[in-house]
GUTIVEX-483803 format. One record per residue: chain; x, y, z of N, C-alpha, C in turn; residue in three letters. Coordinates in nm, 2 decimals. Example, Ala and Ser with C-alpha at 12.3 -4.5 7.8 and 13.67 -1.06 7.14 Angstrom:
2
chain,n.c1,n.c2,n.c3,ca.c1,ca.c2,ca.c3,c.c1,c.c2,c.c3,resn
A,1.32,-0.57,0.78,1.23,-0.45,0.78,1.32,-0.33,0.78,ALA $
A,1.28,-0.22,0.71,1.37,-0.11,0.71,1.29,0.00,0.79,SER $
! end
This chain:
68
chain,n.c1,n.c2,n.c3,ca.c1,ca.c2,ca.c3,c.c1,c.c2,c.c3,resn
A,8.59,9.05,8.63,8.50,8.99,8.71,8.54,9.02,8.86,UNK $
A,8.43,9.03,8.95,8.45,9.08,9.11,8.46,8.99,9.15,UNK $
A,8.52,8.90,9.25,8.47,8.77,9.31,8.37,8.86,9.44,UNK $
A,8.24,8.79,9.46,8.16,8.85,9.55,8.19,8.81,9.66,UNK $
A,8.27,8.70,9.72,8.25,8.71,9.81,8.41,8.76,9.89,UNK $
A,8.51,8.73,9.82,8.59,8.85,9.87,8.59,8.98,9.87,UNK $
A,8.50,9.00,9.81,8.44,9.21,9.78,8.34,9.24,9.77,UNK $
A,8.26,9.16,9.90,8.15,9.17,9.93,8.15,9.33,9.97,UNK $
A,8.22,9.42,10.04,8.18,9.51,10.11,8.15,9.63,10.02,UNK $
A,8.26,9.58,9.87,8.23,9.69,9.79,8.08,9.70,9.70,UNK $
A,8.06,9.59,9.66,7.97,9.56,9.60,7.80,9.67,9.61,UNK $
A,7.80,9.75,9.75,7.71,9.81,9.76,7.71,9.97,9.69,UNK $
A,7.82,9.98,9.66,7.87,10.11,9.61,7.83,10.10,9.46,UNK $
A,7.79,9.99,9.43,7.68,10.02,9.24,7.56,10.07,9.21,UNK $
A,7.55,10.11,9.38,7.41,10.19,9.39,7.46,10.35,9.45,UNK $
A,7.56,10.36,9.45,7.62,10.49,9.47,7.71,10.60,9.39,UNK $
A,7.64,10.68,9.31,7.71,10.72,9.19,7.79,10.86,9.26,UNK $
A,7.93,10.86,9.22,8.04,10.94,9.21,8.00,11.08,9.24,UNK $
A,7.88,11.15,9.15,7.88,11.32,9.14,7.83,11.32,9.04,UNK $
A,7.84,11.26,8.91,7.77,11.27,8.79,7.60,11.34,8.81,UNK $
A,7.59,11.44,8.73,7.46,11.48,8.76,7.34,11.39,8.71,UNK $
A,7.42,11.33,8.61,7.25,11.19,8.58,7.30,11.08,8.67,UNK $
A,7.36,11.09,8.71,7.37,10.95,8.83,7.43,10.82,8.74,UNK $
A,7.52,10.83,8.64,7.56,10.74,8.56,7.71,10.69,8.59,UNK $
A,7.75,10.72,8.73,7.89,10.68,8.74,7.96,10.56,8.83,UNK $
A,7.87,10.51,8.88,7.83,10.40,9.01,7.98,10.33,9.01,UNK $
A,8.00,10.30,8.83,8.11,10.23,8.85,8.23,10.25,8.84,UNK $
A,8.23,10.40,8.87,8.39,10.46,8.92,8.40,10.43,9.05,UNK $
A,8.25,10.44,9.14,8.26,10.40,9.27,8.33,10.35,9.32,UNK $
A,8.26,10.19,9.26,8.31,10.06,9.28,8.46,10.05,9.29,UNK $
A,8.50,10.09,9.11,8.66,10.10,9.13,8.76,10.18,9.23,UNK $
A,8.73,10.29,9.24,8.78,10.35,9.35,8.79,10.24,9.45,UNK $
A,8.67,10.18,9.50,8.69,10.09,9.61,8.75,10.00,9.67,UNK $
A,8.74,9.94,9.51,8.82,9.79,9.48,8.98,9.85,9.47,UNK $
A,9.01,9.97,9.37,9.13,10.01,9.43,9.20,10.03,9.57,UNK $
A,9.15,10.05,9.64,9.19,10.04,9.81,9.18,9.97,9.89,UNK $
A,9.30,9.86,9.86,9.35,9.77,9.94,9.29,9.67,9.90,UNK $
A,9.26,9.60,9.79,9.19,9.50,9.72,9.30,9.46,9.61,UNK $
A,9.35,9.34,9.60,9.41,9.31,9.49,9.38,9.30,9.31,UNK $
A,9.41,9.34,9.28,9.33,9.30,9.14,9.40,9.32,9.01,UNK $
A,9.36,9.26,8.88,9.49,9.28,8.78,9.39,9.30,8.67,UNK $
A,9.38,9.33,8.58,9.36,9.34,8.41,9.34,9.20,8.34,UNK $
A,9.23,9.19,8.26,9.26,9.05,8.19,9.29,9.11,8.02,UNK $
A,9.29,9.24,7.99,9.30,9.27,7.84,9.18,9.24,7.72,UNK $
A,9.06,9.18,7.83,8.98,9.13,7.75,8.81,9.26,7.79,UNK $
A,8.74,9.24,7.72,8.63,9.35,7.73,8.53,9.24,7.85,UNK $
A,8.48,9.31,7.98,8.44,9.23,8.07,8.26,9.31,8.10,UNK $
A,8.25,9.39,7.99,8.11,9.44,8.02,8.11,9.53,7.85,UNK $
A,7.99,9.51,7.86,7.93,9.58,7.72,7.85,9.73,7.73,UNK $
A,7.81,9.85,7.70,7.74,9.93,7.75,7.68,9.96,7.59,UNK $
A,7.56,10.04,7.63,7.50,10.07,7.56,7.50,10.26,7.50,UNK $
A,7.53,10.31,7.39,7.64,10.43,7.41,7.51,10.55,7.41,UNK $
A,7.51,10.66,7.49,7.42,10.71,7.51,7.38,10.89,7.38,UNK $
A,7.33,10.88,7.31,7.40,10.97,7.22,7.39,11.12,7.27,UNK $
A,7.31,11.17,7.37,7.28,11.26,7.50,7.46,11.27,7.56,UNK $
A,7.51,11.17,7.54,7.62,11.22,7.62,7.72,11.29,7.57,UNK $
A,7.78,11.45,7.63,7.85,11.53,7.63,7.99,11.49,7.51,UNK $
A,8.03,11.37,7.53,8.12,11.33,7.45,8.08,11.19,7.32,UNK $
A,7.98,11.17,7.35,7.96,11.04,7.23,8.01,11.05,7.12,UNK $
A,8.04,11.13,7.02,8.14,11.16,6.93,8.26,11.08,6.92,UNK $
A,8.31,11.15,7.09,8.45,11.06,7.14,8.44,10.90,7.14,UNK $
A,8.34,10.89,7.19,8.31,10.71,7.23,8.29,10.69,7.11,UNK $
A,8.22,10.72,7.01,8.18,10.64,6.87,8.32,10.59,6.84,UNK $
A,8.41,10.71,6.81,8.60,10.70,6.73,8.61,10.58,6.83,UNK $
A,8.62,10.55,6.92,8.65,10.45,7.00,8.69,10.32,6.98,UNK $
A,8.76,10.22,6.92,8.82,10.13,6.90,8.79,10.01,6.98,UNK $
A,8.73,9.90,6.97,8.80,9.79,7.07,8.91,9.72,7.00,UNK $
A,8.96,9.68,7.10,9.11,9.60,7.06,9.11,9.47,7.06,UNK $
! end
C-alpha cells in the first residue's frame, strides 16, 4: 500500500512507463521513485493481482510461478 498522501509526488509516475515498448512498465516507475528517499518495507503478503498476458515474451516463466 502507498500512503497517498505522503507519496503524493510519486503517484504521477503510473502514467509514466519505464521503456517497455508496450508501455506495460509504469510500475517499475513508481518503485524506482518510492525507492529514493521514501521509506518503505515489505509486508510478505500479495498487494496486487495482475492479469497474465499470454503475448508476453516470458509467460511460460510467470505461469511456473508460485505464490507463497
Amino acid at each position: 500500500m502507498i500512503d497517498k498522501m505522503r507519496c503524493e509526488s510519486v503517484l504521477r509516475f503510473w502514467s509514466v512507463p519505464a521503456g517497455d515498448r508496450r508501455r506495460m512498465d509504469a510500475g517499475r516507475t513508481v518503485f524506482q521513485a518510492l525507492s529514493r528517499g521514501k521509506k518503505w518495507t515489505a509486508t510478505g503478503h500479495a498487494t496486487a493481482y495482475y492479469v497474465i498476458d499470454p503475448a508476453d515474451p516470458v509467460h511460460d516463466i510467470r505461469l511456473e510461478a508460485k505464490a507463497e
